[in-house]
ZAGULUM-854526 format. One record per residue: x, y, z of N, C-alpha, C in turn; residue in three letters. Coordinates in steps of 0.001 Angstrom, whole numbers, padded with zeros to 6 digits, always signed. Each point is the difference from the previous one (the first is absolute). Layout:
N
XYZXYZXYZALA...
***
This chain:
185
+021312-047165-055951+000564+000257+001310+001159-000980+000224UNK+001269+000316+000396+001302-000265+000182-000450-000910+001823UNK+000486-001355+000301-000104-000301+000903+000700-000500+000688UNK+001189+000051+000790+000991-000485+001178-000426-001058+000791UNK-000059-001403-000090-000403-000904+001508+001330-000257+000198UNK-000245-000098+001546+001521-000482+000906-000836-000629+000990UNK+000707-001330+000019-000150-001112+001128+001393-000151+000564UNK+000394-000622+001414+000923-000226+000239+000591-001322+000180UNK+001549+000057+000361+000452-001532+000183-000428-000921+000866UNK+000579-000910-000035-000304-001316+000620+000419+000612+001926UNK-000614-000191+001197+000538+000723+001037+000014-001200+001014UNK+000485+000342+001382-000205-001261+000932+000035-001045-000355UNK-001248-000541+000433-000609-001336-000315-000931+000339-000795UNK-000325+000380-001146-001066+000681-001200+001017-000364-001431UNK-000339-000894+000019+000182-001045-001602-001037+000508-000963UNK+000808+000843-001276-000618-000309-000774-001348+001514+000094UNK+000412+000818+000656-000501+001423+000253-001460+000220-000963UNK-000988-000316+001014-001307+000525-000960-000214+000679-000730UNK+000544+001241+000645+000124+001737-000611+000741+000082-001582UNK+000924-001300-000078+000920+000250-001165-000857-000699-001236UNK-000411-001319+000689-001167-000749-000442-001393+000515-000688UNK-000724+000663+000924-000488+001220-000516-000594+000904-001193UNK+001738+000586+000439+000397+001370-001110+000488-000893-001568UNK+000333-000745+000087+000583-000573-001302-001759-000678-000510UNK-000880-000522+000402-001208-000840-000683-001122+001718-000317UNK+000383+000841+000416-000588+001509-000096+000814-000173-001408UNK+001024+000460+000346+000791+000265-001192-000657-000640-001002UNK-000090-001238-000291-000081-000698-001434-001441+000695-000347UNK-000959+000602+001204-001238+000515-000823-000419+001125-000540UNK+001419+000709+000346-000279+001308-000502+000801+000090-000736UNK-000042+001378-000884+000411+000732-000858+001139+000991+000543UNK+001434+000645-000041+000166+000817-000043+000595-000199+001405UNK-000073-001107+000488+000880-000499+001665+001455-000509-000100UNK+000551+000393+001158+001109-000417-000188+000212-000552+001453UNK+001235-000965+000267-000102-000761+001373+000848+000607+000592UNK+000872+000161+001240+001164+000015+000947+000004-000477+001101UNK+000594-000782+000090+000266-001278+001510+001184+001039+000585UNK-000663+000445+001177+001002+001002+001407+000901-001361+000900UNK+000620+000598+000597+001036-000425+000945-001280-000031+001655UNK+000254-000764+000743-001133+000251+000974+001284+000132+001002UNK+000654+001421-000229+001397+001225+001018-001294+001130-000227UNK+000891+000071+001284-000956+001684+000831+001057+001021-000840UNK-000799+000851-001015+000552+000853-000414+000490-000290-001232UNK+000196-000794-000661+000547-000690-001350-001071+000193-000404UNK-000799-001114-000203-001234-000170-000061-000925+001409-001023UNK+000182+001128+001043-000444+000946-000213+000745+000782-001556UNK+001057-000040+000112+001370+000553-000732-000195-000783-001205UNK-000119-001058+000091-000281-000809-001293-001326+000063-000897UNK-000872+000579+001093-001271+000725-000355+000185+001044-000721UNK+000676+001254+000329+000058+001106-000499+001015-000070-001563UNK+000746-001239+000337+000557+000155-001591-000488-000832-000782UNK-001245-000661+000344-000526-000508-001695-001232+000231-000019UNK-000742+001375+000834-000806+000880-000125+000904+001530-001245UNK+001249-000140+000698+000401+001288-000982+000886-000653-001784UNK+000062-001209-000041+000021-000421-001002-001021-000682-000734UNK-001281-000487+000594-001101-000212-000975-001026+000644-000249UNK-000185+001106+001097-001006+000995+000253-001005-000018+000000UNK-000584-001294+000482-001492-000096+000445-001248+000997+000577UNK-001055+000011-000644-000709+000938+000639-000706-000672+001177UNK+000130-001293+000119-000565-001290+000947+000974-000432+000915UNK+000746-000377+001107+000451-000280+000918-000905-001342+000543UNK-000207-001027+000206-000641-000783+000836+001182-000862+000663UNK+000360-000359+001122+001038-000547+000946-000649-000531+001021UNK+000243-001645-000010-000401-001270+000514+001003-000327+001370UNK-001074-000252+000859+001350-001129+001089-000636-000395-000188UNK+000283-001153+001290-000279-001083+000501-001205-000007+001529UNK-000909-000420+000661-000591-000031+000953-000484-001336+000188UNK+000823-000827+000572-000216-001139+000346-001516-000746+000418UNK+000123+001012+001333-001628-000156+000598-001078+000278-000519UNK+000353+000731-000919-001599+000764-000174-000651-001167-000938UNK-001108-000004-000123-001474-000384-000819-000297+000599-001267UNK+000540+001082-000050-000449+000972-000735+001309+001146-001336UNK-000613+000235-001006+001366+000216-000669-000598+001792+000623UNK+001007+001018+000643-000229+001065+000280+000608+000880-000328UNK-000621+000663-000830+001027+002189-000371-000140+000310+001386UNK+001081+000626-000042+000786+000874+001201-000718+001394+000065UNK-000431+000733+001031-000483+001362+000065+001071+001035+000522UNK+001075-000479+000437+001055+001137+000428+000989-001017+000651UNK+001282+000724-000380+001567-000607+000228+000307+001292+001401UNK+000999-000462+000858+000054+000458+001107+001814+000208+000076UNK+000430+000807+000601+001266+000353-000055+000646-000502+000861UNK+000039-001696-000005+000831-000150+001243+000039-001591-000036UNK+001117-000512-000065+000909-001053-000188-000370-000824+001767UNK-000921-001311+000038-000011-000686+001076-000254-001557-000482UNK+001101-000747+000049-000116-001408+000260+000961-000903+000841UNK-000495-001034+000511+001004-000728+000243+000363-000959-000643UNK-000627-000416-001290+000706-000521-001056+000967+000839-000641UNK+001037-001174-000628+000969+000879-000544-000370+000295-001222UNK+000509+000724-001236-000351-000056-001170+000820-000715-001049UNK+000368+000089-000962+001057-001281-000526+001454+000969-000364UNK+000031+000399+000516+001828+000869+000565+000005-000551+001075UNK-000837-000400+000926+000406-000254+001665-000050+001308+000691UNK-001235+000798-000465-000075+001338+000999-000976-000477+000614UNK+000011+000717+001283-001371-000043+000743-000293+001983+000753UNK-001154+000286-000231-000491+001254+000123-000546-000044+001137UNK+000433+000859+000777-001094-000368+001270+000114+001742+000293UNK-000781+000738-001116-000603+001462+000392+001000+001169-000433UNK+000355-000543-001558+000419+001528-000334-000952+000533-001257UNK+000390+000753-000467-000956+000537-001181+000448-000237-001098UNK-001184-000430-000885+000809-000185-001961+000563+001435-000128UNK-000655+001080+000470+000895+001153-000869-000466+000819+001511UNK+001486+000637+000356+000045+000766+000967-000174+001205+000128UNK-000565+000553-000946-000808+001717-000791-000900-000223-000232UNK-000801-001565-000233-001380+000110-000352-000855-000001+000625UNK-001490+000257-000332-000987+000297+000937-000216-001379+000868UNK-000944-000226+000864-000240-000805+000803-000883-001280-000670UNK-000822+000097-000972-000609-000784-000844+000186+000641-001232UNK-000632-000591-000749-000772+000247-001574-001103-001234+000088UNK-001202+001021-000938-000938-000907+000233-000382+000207-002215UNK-000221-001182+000016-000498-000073-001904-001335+000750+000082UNK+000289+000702-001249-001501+000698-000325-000509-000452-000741UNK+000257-001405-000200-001096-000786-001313-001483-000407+000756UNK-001561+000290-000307-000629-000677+000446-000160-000941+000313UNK+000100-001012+000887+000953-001266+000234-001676-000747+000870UNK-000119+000675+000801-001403-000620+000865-000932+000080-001036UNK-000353+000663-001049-001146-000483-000810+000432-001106-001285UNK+001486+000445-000172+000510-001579-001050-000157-000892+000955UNK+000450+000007+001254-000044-001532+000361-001783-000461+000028UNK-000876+000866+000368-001109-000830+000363-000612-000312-001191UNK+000265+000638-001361+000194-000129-001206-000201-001628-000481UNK+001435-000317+000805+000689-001434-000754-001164-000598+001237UNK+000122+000459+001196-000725-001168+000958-001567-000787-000708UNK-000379+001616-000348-001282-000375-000531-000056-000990-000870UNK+001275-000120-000914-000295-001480-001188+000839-001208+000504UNK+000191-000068+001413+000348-001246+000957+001351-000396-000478UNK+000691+001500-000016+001439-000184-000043+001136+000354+001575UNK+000402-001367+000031+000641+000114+001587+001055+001273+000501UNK-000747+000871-000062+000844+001264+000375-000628+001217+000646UNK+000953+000097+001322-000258+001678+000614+000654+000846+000044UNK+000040+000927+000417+000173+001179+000487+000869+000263+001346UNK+001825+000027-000108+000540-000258+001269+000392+001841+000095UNK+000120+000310+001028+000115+001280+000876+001782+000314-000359UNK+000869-001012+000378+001073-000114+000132+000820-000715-000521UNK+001628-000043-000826+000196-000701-000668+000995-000396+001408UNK+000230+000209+000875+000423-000956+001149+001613+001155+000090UNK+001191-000821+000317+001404+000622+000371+001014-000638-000194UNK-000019-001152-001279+000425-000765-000573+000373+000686-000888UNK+001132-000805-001323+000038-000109-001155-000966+000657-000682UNK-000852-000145+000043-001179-000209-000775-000470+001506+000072UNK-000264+000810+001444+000044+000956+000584+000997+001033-000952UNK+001065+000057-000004+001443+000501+000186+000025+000297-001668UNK-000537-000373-000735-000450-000189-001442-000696+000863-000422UNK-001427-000229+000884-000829+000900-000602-000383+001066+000809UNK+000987+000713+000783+000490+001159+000548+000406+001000-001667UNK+000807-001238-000307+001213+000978-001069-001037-000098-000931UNK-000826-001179-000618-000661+000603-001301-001096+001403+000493UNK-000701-000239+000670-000515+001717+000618+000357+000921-000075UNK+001169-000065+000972+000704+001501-000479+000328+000294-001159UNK+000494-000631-000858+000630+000162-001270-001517+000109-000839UNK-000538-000267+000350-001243+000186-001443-000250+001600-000758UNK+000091+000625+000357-000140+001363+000026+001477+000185-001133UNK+000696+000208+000733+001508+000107-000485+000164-000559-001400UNK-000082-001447-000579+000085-000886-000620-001625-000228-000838UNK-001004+000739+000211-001277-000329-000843-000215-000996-000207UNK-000190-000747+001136-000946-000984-000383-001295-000603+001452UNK-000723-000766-000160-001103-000285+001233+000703-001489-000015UNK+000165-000175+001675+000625-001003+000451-001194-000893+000871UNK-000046-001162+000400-000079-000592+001009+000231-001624+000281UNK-000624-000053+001378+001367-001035+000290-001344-001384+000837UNK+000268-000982-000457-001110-000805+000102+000687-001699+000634UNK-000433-000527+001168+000470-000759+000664-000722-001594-000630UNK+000981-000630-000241-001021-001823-000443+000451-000584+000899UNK-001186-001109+000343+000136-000912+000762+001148-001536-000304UNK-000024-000209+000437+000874-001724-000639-001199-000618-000872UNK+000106-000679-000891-000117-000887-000624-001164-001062+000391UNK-000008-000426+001128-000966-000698+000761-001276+000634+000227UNK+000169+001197+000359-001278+001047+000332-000403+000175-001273UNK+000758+000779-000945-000389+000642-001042+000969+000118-001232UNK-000382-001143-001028+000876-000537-001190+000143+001407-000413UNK+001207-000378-000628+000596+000578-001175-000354+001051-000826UNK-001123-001154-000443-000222+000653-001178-001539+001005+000625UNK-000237-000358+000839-001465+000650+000335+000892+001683+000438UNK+000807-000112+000885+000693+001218+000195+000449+000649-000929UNK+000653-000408-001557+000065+000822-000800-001510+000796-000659UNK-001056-001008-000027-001187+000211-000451-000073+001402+000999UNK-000123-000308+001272+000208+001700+000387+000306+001012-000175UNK+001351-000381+000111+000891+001450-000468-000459+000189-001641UNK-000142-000526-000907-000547+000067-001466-001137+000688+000457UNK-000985+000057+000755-001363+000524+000553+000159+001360+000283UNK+000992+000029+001493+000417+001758-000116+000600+000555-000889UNK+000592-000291-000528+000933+000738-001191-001358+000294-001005UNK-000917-000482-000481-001235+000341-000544-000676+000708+001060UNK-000276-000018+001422-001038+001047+000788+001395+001525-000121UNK+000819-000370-000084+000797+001519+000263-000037+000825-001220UNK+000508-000936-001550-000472+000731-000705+001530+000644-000203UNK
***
């Protein structure tokens, strides 16, 4: 199995991007992975997605932010069509309520069994849940586009949020994502 991780850049005040952190200590454990560090621009981001999905052709998609707050390293259950922050992104945009794609449906939601992988990993006291929403961020705006495109492009995508560093090392978060990429199969 052919595998795509994408973490993103360094953003705000976020030194040193978990998500990128991550996807690269995944990387060294698998077989058959390849890395891509995104732009954290509304809409780039995405675009840069779709062209080294159509030049390496992964049948795997996995795409990392960042989630400062959380406790917990979390897969995303559905991307939402609609651009809201008042942070800027690193172009200096700020979104305050338009849509990643103005023809597309109102959500997309992943059809990977996701609530029984996560309780999966919970069960062997691995720090990770199950988030509803990938938020209206960057992060959001991303995995809008790997969704839609999965179909189109053949491959199963999803999009999985790490905490900083303090909450939840490095390397334990790649141990994750190395975890789903084995529950998905």
């Amino acid at each position: 199995m052919r595998i795509l991780l994408t973490g993103f850049d360094d953003f705000g005040g976020v030194k040193e991007n978990p998500s990128w952190r991550a996807v690269q200590a995944a990387a060294r454990r698998l077989h058959e992975a390849e890395c891509v560090r995104l732009p954290v621009v509304y809409g780039e981001a995405g675009r840069r997605l779709l062209e080294a999905v159509r030049e390496k052709k992964p049948d795997l998609v996995i795409s990392c932010g960042a989630a400062i707050g959380r406790e917990t390293v979390t897969p995303e259950l559905l991307a939402i069509n609609y651009r809201y922050a008042r942070s800027a992104d690193n172009a200096g945009s700020i979104q305050l309520g338009t849509p990643v794609d103005p023809g597309g449906s109102a959500a997309v939601m992943n059809s990977l069994p996701l609530a029984g992988i996560v309780e999966t990993l919970r069960g062997e006291g691995l720090p990770c849940s199950l988030s509803v929403s990938a938020g209206s961020y960057v992060c959001n705006d991303l995995y809008y586009t790997l969704l839609s495109h999965q179909k189109e492009l053949g491959y199963r995508g999803l999009f999985v949020h790490v905490p900083s560093a303090d909450r939840v090392d490095p390397e334990t978060a790649a141990d994750i994502l190395v975890r789903l990429i084995r529950e998905i199969g």
